[in-house]
LUMVEXPA-400174 format. One line per 10 residues: their letters; for each residue x, y, z of N, C-alpha, C, O. Coordinates in Angstrom, 3 decimals. Each point is the difference from the previous one (the first is absolute). Example, Ala and Ser with C-alpha at 12.3 -4.5 7.8 and 13.67 -1.06 7.14 Angstrom:
BEGIN
AS = 13.190 -5.690 7.800 -0.890 1.190 0.000 0.900 1.200 0.000 1.036 -0.019 0.665; -1.386 1.069 -1.385 0.820 1.190 0.060 -0.770 1.090 0.730 0.509 1.108 0.169
END
This chain:
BEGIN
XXXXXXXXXX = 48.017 16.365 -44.628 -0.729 -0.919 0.838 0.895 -0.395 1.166 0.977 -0.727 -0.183; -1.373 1.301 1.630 0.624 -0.705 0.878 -0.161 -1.348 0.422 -1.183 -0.304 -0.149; 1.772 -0.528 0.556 -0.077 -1.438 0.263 -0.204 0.013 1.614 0.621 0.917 0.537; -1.310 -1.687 0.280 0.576 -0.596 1.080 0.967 -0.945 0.499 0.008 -1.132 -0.484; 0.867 1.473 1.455 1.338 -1.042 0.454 -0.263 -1.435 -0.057 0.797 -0.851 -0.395; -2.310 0.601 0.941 -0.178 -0.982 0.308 -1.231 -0.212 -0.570 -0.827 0.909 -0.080; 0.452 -2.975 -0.669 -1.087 0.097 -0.519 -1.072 -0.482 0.771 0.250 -0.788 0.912; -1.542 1.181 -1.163 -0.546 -0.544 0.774 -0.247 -2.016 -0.100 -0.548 -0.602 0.924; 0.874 0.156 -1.710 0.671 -1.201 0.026 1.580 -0.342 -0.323 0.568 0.481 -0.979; 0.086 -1.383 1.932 1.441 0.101 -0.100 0.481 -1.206 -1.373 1.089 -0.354 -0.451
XXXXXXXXXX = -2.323 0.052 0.173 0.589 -1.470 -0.399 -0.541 0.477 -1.648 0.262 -0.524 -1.082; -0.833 1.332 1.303 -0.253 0.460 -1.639 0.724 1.194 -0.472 -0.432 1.095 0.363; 1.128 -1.133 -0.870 0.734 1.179 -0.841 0.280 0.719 -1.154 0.814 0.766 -0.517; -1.956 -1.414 0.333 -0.440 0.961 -1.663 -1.391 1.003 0.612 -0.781 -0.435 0.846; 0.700 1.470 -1.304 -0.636 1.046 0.366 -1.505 -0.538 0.226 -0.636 0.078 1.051; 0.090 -0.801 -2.620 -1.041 -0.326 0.038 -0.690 -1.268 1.423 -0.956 -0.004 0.776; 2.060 -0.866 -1.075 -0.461 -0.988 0.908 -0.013 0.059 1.703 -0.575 -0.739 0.799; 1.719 2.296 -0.508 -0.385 0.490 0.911 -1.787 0.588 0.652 -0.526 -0.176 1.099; 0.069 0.826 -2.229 -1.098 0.199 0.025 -0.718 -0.773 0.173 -0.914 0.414 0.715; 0.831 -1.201 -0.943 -1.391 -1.064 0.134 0.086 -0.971 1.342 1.018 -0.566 0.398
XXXXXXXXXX = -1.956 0.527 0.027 -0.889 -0.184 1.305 1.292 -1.839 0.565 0.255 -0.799 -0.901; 0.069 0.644 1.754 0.537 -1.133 0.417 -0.941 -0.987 -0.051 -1.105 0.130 0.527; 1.528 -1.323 -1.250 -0.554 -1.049 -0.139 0.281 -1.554 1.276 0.975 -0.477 0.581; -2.675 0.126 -0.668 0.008 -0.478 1.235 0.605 -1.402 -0.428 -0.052 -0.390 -1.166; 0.698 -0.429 2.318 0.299 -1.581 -0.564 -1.538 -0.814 -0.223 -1.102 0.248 0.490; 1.419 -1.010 -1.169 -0.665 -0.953 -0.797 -0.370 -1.118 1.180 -1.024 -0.676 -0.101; 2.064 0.514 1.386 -0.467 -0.954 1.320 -0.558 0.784 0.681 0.046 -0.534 1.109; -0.660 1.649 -0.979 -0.272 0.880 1.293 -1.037 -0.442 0.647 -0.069 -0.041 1.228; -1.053 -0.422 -2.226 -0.965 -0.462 0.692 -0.499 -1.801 0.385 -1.004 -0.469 0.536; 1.841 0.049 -0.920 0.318 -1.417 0.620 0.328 -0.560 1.387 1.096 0.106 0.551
XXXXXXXXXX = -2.156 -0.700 -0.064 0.450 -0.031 1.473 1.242 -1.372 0.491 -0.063 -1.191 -0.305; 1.079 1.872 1.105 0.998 -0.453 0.205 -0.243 -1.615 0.365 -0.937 -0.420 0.678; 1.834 -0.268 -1.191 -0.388 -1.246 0.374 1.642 -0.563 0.680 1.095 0.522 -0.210; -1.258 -1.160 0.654 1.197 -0.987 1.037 0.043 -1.497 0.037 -1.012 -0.698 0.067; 2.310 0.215 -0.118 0.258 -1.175 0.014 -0.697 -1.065 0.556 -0.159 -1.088 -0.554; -0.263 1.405 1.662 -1.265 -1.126 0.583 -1.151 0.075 -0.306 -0.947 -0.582 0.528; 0.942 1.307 -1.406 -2.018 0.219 -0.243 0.289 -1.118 -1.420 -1.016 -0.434 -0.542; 2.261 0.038 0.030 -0.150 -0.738 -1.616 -0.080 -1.409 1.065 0.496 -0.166 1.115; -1.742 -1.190 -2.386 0.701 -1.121 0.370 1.442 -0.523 0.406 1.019 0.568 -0.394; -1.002 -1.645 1.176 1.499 -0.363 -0.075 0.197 -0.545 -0.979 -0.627 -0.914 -0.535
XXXXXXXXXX = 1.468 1.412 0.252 1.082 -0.825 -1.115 -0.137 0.806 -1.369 0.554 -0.427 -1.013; -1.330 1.642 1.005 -0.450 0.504 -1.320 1.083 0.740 -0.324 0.015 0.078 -1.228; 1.051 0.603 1.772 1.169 0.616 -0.135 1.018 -0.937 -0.627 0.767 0.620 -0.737; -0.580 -1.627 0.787 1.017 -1.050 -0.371 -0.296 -0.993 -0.848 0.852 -0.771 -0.443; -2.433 0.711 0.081 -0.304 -1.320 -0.741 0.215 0.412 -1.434 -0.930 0.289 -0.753; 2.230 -0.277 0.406 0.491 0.100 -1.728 0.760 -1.343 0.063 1.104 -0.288 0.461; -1.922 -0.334 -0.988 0.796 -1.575 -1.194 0.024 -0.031 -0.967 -0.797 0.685 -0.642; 1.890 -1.644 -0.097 0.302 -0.298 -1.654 -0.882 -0.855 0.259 0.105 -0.651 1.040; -0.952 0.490 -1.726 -0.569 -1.572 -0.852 0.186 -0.118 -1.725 0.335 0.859 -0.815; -0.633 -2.028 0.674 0.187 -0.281 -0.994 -0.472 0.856 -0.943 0.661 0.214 -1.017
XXXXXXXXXX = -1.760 0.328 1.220 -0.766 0.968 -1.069 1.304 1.186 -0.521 0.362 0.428 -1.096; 0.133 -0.169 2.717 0.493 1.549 -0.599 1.570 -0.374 -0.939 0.550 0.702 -0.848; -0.205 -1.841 1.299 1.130 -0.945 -0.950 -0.014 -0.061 -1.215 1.000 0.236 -0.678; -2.402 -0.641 0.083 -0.599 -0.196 -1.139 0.130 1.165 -0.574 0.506 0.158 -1.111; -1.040 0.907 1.968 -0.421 1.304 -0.844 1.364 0.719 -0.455 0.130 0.531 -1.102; 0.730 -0.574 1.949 1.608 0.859 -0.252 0.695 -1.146 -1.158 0.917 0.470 -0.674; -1.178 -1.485 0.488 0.516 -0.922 -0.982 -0.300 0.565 -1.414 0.614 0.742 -0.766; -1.506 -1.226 0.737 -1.533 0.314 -1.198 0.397 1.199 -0.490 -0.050 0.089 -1.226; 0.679 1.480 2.216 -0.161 1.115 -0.312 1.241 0.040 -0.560 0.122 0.494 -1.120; 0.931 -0.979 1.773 1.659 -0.113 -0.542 -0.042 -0.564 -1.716 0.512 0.498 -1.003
XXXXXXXXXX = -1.418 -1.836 1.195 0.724 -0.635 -1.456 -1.228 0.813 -0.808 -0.026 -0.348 -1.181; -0.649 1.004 1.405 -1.059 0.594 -1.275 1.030 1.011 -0.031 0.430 0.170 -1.141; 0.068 0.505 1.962 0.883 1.400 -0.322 1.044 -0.380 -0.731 0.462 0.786 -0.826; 0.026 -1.913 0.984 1.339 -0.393 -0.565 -0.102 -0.487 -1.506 0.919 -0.355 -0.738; -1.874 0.409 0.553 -0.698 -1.306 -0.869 -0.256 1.657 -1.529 0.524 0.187 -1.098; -1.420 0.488 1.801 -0.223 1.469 -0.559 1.259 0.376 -0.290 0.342 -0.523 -1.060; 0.735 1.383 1.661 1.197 0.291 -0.029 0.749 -0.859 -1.326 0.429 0.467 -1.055; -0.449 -1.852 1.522 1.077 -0.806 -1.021 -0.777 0.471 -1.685 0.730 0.268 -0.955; -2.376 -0.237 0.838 -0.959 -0.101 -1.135 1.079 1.168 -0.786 0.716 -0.181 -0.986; -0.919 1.541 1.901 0.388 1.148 -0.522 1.702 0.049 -0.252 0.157 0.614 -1.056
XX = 0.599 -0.846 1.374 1.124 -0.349 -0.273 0.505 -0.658 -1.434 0.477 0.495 -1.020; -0.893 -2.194 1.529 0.254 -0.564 -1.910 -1.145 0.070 -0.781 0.042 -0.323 -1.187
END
């Protein structure tokens, strides 16, 4: 079996996956969007509130709480 030098995909290099058809991206058909088309402020509006305080607490001492059970 002769081989070719070059595959017809470069990024696949197993014989098989050479073969098969190039796969399209998953964004291709999404139309481009730009920084001024978002509300203002929608890029930057990430705050702590209290909720998300609560929630990383709550999640720490149940984990810790689990952990210590299995231990003694």
């Amino acid at each position: 079996m002769r081989r070719a030098l070059v595959l017809t995909n470069e990024s696949a290099r197993h014989w098989f996956r050479a073969s098969l058809p190039q796969r399209r991206s998953a964004f291709a058909d999404l139309p481009a969007t730009k920084a001024a088309d978002w509300p203002a402020g929608a890029a930057f509006d990430w705050r702590l509130t209290a909720a998300d305080v609560r929630g990383v607490a709550t999640t720490y001492f149940a984990t810790l709480a689990a952990v210590l059970a299995f231990i003694i």
